[in-house]
ROMI-473801 format. One record per atom (N, C-alpha, C, O, CB): atom name; chain; x negated, y, z; residue in one letter. Coordinates in pm, whole numbers, plus 50000, padded with zeros to 5 digits. Each point is the difference from the previous one (the first is absolute). Glycine has a CB too. Layout:
// ROMI-473801
+------+-----+-------+-------+-------+------+
: atom : mol :    xx :    yy :    zz : type :
+------+-----+-------+-------+-------+------+
:   CA :   A :     X :     Y :     Z :    a :
...
+------+-----+-------+-------+-------+------+
This chain:
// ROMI-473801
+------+-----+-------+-------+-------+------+
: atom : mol :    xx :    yy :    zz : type :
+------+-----+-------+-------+-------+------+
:    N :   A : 50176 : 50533 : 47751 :    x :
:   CA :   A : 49963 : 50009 : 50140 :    x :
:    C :   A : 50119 : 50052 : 50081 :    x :
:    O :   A : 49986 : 50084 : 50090 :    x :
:   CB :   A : 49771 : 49954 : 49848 :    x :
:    N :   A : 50361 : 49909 : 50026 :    x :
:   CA :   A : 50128 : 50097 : 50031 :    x :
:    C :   A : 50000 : 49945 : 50185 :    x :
:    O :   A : 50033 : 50075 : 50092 :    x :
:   CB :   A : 50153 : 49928 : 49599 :    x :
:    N :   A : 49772 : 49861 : 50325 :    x :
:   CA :   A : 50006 : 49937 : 50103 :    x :
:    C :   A : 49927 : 50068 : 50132 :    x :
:    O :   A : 50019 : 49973 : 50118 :    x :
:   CB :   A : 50008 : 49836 : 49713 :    x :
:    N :   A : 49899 : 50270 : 50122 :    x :
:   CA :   A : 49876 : 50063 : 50111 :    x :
:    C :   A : 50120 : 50107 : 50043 :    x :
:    O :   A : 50021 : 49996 : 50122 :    x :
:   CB :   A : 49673 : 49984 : 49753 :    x :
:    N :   A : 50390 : 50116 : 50051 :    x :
:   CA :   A : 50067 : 50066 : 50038 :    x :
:    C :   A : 50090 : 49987 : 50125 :    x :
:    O :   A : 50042 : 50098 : 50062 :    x :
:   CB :   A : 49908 : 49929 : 49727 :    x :
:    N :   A : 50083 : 49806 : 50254 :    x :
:   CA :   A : 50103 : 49983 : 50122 :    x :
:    C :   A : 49955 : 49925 : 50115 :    x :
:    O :   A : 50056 : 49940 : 50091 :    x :
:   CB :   A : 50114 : 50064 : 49751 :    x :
:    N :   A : 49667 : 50026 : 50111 :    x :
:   CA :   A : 49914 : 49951 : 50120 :    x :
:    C :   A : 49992 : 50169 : 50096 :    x :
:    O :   A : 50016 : 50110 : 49947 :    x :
:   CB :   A : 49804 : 49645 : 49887 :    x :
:    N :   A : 50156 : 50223 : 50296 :    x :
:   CA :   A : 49992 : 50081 : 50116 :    x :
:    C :   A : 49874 : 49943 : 50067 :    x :
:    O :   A : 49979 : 49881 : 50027 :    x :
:   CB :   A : 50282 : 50171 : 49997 :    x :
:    N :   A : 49613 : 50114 : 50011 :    x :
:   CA :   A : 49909 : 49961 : 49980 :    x :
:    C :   A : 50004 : 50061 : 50180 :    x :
:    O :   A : 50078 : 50091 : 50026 :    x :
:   CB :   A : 49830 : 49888 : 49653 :    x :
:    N :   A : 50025 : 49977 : 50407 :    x :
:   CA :   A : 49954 : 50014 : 50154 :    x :
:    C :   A : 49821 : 49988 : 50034 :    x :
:    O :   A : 49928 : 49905 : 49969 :    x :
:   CB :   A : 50336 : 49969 : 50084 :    x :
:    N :   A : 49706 : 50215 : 49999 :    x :
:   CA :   A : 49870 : 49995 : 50051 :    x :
:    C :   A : 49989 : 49948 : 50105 :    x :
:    O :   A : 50095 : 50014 : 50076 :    x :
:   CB :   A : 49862 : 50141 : 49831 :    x :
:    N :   A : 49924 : 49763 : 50141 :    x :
:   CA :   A : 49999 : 49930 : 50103 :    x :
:    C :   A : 49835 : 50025 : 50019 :    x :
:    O :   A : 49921 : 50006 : 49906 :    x :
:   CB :   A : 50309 : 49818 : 50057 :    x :
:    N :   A : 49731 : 50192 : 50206 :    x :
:   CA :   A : 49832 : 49943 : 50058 :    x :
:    C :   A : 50017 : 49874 : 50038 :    x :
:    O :   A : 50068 : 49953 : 50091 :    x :
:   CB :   A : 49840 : 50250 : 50013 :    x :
:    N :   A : 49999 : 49729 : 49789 :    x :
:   CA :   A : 49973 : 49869 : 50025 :    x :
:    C :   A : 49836 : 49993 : 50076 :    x :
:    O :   A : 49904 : 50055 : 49946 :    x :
:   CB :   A : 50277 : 49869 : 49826 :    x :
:    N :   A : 49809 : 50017 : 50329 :    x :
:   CA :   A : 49886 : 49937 : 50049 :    x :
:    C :   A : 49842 : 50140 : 49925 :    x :
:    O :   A : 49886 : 49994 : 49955 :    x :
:   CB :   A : 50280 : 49661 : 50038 :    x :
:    N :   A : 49954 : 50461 : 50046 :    x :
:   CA :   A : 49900 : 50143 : 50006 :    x :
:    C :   A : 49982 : 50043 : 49846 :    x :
:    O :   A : 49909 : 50083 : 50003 :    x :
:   CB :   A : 49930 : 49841 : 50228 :    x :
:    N :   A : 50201 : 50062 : 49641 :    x :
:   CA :   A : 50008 : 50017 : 49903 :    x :
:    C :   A : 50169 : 50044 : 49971 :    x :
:    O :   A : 50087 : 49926 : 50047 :    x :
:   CB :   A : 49678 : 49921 : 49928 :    x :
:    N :   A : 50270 : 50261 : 49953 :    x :
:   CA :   A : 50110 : 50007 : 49964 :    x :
:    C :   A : 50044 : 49934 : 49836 :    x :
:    O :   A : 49941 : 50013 : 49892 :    x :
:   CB :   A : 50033 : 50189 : 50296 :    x :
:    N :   A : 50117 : 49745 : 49836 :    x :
:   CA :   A : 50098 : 49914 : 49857 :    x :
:    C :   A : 50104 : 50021 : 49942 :    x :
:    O :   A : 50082 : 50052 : 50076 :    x :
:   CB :   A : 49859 : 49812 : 49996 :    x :
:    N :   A : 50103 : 50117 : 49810 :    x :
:   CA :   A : 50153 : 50036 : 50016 :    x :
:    C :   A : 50030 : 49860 : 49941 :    x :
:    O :   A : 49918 : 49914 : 49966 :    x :
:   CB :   A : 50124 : 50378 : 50003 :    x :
:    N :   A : 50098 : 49704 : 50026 :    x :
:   CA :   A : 50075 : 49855 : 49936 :    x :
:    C :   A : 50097 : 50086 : 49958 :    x :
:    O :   A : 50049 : 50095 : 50060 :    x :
:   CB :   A : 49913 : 49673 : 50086 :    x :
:    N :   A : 50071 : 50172 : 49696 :    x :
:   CA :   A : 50141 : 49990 : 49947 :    x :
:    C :   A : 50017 : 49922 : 49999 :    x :
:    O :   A : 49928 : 49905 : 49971 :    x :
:   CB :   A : 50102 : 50206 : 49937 :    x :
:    N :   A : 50133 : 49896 : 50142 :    x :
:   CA :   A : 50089 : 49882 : 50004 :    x :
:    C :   A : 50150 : 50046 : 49979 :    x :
:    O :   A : 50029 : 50116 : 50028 :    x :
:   CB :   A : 49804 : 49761 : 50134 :    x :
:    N :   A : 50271 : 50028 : 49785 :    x :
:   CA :   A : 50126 : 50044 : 49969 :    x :
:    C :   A : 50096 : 50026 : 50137 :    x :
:    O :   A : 49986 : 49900 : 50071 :    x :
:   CB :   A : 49978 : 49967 : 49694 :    x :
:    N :   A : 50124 : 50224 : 50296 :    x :
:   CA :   A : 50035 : 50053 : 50048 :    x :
:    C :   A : 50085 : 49922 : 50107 :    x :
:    O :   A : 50035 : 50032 : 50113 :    x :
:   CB :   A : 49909 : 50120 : 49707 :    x :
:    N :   A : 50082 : 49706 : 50088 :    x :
:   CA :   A : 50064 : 49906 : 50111 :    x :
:    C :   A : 49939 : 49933 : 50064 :    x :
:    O :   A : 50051 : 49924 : 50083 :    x :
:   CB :   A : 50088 : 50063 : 49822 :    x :
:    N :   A : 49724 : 50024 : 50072 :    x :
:   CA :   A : 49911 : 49896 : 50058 :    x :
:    C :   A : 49944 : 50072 : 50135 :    x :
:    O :   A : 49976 : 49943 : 50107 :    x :
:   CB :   A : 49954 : 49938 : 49645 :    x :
:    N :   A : 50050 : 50298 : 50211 :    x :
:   CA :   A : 49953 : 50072 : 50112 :    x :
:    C :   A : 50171 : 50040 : 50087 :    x :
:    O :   A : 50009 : 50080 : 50093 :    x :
:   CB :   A : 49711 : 50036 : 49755 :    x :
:    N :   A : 50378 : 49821 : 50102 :    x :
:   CA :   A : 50128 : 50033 : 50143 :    x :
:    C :   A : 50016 : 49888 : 50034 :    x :
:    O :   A : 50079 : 50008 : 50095 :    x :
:   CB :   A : 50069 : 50172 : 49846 :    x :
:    N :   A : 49809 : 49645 : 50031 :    x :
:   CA :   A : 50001 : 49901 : 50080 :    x :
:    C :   A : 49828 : 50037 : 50025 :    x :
:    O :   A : 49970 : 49921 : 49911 :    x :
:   CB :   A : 50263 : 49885 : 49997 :    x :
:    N :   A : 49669 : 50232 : 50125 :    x :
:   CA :   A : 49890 : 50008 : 50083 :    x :
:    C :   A : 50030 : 50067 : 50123 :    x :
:    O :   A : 49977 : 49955 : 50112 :    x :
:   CB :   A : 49887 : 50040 : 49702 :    x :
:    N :   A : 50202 : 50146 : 50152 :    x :
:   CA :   A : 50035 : 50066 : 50079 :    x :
:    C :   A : 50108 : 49946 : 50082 :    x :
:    O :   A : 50003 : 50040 : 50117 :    x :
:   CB :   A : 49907 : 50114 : 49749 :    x :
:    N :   A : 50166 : 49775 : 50101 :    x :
:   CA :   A : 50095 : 49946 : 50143 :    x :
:    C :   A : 49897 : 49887 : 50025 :    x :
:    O :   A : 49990 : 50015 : 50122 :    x :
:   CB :   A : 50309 : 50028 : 49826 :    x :
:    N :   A : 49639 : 49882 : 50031 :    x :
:   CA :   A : 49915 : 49934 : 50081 :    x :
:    C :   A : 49909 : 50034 : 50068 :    x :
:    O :   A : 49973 : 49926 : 50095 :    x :
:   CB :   A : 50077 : 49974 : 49793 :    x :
:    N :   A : 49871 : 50217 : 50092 :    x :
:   CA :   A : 49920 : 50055 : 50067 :    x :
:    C :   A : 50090 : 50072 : 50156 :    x :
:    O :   A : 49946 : 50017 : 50109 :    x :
:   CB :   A : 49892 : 50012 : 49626 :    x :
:    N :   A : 50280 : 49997 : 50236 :    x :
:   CA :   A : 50136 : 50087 : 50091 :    x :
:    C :   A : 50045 : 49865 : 50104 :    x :
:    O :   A : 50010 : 50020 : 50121 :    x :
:   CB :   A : 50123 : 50178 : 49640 :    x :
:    N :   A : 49885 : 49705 : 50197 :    x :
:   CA :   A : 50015 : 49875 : 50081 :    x :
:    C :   A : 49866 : 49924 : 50070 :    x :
:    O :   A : 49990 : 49908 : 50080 :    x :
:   CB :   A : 50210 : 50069 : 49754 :    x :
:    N :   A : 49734 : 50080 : 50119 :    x :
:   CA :   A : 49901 : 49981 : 50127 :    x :
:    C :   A : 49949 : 50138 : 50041 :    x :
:    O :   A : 49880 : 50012 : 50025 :    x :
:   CB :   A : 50035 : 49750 : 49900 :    x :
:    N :   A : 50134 : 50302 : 50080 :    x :
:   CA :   A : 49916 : 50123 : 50070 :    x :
:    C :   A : 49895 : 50062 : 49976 :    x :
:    O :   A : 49945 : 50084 : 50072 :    x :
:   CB :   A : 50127 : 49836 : 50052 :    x :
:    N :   A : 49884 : 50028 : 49743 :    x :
:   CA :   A : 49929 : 50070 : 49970 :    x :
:    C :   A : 49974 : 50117 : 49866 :    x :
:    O :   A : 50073 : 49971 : 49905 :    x :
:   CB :   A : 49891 : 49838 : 50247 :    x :
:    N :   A : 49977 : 50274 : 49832 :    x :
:   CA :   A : 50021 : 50127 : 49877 :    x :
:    C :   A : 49967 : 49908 : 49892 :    x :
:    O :   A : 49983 : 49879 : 50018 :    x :
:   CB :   A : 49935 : 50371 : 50092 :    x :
:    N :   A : 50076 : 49787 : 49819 :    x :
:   CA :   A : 49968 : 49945 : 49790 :    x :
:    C :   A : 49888 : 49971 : 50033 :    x :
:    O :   A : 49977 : 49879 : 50005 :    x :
:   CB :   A : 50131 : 50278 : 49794 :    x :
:    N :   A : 49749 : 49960 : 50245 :    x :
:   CA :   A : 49929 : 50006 : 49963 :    x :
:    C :   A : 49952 : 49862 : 50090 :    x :
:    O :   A : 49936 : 49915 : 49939 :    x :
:   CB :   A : 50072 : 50349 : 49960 :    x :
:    N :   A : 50015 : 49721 : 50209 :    x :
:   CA :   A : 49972 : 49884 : 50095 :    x :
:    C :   A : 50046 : 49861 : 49908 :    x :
:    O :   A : 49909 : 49926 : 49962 :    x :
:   CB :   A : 50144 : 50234 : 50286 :    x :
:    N :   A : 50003 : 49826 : 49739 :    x :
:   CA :   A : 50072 : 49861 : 49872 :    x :
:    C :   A : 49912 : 50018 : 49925 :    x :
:    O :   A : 49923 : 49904 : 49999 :    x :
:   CB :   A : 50328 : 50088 : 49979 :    x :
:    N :   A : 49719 : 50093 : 49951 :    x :
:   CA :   A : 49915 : 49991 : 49862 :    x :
:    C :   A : 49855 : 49955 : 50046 :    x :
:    O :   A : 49939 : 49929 : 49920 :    x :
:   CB :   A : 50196 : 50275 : 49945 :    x :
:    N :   A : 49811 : 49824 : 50236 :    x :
:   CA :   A : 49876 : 50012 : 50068 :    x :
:    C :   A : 49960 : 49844 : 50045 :    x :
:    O :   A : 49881 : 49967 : 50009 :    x :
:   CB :   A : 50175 : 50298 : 50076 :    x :
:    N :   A : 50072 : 49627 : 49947 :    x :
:   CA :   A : 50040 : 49877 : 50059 :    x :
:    C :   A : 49969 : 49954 : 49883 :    x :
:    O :   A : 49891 : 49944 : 49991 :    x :
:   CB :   A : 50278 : 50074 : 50189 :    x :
:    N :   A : 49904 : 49990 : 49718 :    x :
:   CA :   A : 49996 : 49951 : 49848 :    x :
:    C :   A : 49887 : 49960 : 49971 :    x :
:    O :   A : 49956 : 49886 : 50013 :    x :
:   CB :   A : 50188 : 50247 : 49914 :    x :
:    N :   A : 49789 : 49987 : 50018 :    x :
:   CA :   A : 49873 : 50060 : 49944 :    x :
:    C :   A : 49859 : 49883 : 50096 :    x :
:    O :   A : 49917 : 49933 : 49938 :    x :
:   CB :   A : 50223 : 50397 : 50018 :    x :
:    N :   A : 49870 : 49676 : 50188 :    x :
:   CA :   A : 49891 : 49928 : 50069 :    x :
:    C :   A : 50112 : 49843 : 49955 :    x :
:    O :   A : 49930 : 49949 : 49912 :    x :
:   CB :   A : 49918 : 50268 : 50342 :    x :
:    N :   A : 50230 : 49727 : 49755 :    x :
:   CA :   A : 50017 : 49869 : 50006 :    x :
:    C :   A : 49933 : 49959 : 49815 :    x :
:    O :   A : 49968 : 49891 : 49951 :    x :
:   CB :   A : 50287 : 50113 : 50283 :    x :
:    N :   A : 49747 : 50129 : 49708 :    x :
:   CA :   A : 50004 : 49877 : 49852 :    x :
:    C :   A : 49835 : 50035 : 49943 :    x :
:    O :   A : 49943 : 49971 : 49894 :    x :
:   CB :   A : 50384 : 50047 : 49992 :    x :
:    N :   A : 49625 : 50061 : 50246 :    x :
:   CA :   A : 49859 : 49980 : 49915 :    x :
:    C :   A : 49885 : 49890 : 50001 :    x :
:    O :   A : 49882 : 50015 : 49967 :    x :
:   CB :   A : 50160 : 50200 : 50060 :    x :
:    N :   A : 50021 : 49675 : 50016 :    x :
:   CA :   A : 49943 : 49875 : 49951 :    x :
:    C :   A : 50071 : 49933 : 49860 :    x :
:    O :   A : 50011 : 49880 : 49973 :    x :
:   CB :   A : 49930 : 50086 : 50290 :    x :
:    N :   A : 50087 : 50104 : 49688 :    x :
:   CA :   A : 50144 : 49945 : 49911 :    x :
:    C :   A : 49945 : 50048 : 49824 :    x :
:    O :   A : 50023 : 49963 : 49885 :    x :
:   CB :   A : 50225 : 50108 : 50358 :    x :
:    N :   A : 49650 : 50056 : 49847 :    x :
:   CA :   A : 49934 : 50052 : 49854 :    x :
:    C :   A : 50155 : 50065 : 49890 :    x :
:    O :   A : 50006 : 50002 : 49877 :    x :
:   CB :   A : 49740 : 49754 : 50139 :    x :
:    N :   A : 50357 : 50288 : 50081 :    x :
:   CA :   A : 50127 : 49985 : 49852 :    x :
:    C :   A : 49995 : 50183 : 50050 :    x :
:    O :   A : 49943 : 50044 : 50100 :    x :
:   CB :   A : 50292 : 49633 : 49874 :    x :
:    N :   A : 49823 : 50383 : 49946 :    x :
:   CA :   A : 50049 : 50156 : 49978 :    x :
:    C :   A : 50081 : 50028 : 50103 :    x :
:    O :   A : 50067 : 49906 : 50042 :    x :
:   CB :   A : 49933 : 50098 : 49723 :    x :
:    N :   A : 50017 : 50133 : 50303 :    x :
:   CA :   A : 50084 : 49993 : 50039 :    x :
:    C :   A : 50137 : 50045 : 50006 :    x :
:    O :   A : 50089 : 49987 : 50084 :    x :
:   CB :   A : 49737 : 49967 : 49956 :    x :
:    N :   A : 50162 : 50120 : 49810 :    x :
:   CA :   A : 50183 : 49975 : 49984 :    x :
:    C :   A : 50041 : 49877 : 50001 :    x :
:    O :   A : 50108 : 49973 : 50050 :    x :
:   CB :   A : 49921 : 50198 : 49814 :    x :
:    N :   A : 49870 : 49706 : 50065 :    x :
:   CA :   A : 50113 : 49897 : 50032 :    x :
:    C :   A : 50013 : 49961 : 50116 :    x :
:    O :   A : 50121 : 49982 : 50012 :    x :
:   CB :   A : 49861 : 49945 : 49809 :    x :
:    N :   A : 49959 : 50042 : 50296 :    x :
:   CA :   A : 49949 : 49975 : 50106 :    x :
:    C :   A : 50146 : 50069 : 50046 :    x :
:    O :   A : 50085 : 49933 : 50057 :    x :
:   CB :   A : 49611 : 50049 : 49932 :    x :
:    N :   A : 50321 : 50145 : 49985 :    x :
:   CA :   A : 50126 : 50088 : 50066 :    x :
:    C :   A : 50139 : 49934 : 49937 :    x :
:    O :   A : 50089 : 49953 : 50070 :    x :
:   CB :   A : 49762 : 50297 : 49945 :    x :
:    N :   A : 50152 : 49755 : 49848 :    x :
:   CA :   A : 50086 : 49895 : 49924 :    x :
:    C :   A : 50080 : 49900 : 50039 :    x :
:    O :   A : 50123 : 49999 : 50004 :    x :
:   CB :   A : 49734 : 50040 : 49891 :    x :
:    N :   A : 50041 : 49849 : 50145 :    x :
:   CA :   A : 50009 : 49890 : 50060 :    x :
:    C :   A : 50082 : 49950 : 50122 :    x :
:    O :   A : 50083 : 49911 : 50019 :    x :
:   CB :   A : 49734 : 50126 : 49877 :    x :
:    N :   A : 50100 : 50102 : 50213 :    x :
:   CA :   A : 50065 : 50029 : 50146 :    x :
:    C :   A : 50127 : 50006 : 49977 :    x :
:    O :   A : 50076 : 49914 : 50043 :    x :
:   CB :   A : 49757 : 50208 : 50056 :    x :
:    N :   A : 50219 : 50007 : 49814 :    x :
:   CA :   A : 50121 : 50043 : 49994 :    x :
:    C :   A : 50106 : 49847 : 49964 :    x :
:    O :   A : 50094 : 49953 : 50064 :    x :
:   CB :   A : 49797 : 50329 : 49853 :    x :
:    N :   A : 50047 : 49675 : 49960 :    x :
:   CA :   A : 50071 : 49898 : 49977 :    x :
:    C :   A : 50029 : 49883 : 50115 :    x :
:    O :   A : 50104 : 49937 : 50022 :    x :
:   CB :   A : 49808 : 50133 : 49755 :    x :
:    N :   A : 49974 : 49924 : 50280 :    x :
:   CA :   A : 50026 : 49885 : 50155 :    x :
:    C :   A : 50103 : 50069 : 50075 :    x :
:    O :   A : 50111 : 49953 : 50022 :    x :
:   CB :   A : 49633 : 49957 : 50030 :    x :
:    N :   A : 50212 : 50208 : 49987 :    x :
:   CA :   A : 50160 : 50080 : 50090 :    x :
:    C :   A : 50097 : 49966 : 49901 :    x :
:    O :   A : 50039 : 49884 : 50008 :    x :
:   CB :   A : 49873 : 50357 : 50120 :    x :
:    N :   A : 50124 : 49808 : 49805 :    x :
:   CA :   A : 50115 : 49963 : 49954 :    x :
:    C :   A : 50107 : 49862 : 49955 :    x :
:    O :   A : 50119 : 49989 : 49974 :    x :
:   CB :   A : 49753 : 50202 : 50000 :    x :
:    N :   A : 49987 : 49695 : 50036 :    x :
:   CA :   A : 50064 : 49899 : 49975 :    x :
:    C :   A : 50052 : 49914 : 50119 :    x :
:    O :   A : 50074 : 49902 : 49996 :    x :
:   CB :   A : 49798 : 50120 : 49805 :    x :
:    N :   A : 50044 : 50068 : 50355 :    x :
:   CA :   A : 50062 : 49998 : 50123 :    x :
:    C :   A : 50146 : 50023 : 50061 :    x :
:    O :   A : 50077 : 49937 : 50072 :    x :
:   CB :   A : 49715 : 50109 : 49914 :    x :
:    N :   A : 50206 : 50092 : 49941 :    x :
:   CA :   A : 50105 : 50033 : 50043 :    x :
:    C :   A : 50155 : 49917 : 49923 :    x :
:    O :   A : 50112 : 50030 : 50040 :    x :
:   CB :   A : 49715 : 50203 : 50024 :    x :
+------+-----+-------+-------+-------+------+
């Protein structure tokens, strides 16, 4: 389980319930400049995320995953 070790874990209120996500550390510093390029905090991005993929039925680290990977394949 050496892999859980270089995950970075963040609490978030989702839709009035609190959550956390692990995720690896590069994925939460490209969220975080995307959330910074639009003006808005983490927790606001994560919150965008979270309502777009719940028709999607998918998790939402990957859901966060994913994002990150679309920013980045933007930039």
């Amino acid at each position: 389980m050496q892999a859980a070790r270089h995950l970075r874990k963040r609490s978030f209120a989702l839709a009035g319930h609190r959550t956390s996500v692990a995720l690896e550390p590069e994925f939460w510093t490209v969220l975080e400049e995307a959330a910074r390029c639009r003006g808005l905090s983490l927790a606001a991005l994560v919150t965008q995320i979270d309502t777009a993929r719940a028709d999607m039925a998918q998790p939402l680290a990957s859901a966060l995953r994913l994002h990150a990977l679309a920013e980045a394949q933007r930039r």
